[in-house]
N, C-alpha and C positions, 0 to 999 in steps of 0.2 A: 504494500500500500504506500502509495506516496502521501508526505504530509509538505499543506504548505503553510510556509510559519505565517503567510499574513492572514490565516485562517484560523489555525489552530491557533487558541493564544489561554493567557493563565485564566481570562473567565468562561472562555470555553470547558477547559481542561475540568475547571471546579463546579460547573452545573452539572458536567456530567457526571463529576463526584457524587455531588447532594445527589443527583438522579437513584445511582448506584447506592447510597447511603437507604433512601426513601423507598425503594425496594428490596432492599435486604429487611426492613422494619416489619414491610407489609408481609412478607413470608413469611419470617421468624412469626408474627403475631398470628397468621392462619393457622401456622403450622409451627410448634416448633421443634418437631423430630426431623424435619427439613434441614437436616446441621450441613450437609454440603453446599446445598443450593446456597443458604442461608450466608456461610463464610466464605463463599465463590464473591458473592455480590460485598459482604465486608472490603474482602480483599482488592477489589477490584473500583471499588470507595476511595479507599486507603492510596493504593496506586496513583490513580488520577486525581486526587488533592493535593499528595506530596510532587507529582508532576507540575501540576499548573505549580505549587509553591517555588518550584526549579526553575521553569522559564519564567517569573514573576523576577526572580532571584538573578534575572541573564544568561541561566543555561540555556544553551542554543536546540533547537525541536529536534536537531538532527542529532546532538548527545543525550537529549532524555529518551528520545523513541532507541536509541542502542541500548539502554537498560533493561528495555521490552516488560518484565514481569516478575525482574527478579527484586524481589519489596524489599528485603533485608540490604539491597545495594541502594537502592534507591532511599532509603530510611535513613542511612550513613549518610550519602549526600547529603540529603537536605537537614542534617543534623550540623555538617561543616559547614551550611551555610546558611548558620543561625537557625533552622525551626525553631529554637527556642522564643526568640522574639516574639512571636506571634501564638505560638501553642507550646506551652509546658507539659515535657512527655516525662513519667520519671521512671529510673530503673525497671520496675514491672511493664511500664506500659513497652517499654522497650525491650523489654523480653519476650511478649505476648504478641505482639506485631512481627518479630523475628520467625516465633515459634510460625504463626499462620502463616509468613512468607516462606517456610520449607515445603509447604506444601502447595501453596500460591502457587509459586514457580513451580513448580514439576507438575501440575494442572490436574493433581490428583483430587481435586473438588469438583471437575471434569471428566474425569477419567477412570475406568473401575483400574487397583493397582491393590492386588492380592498383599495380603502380610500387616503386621501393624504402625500404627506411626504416631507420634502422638502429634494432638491438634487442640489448640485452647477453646476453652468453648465459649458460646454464642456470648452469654453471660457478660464476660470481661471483657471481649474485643467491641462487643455494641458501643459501649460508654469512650471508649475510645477511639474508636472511629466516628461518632460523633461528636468527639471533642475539637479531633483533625480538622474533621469539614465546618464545623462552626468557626471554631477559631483562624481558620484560611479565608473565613469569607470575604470581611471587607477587605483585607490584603489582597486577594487575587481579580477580586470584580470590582470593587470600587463604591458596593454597595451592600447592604443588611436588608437581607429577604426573608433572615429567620428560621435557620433550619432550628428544627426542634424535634425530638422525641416524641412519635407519635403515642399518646398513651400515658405518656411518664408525666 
């Protein structure tokens, strides 16, 4: 897929976080034995906010799209380049977003893959990925639309 940077940009990037965010809510809330679907679309939240947070930051579309899916690289980055400013992640949250990126990347949330693996569950990563996308917003878009907790 080609991307063009006068297209793609950080408020791009972050609606379609919150998108991603606001659909993983409404699953979880139908269903919440749905724990792949459910941590596909966290993950995949998570990705595309710390994205847009990178090209916000001046990483160029052609070195974020090279990081493709792998969240624990992309998590580092945008940790060397300040996430903190904008969203305070601490030790756990940073472990729990690591743990989900082992399996993010290998698209085992996608994919049937025999044997066990561990994976954090709905529970912990919800509140943190919506901490991400809240906290990315007016930084990335330039405006407060208000993501929120459906339910909560």
């Amino acid at each position: 897929m080609q991307f063009d940077a006068t297209r793609s940009t950080p408020a791009g990037y972050w609606r379609f976080a919150a998108e991603y965010f606001l659909a993983a809510e409404a699953v979880h809330k139908v269903s919440p034995r749905l724990m792949a679907p459910s941590l596909q679309l966290y993950g995949q939240s998570l990705e595309l906010a710390l994205k847009a947070f990178l090209l916000k930051r001046g990483v160029t579309l052609a070195n974020v799209e090279t990081l493709r899916h792998r969240l624990s690289e992309i998590l580092e980055l945008s940790r060397t380049r300040k996430l903190g400013t904008q969203v305070k992640l601490k030790p756990r949250d940073v472990a729990l977003i690591n743990l989900l990126g082992e399996s993010y990347a290998a698209h085992r949330f996608r994919y049937i893959v025999t044997g066990s693996s561990r994976l954090p569950e709905v529970r912990y990563i919800a509140p943190i990925c919506e901490r991400v996308v809240a906290g990315l917003e007016l930084y990335c878009t330039g405006y407060l639309w208000g993501i929120q907790r459906r339910g909560a």
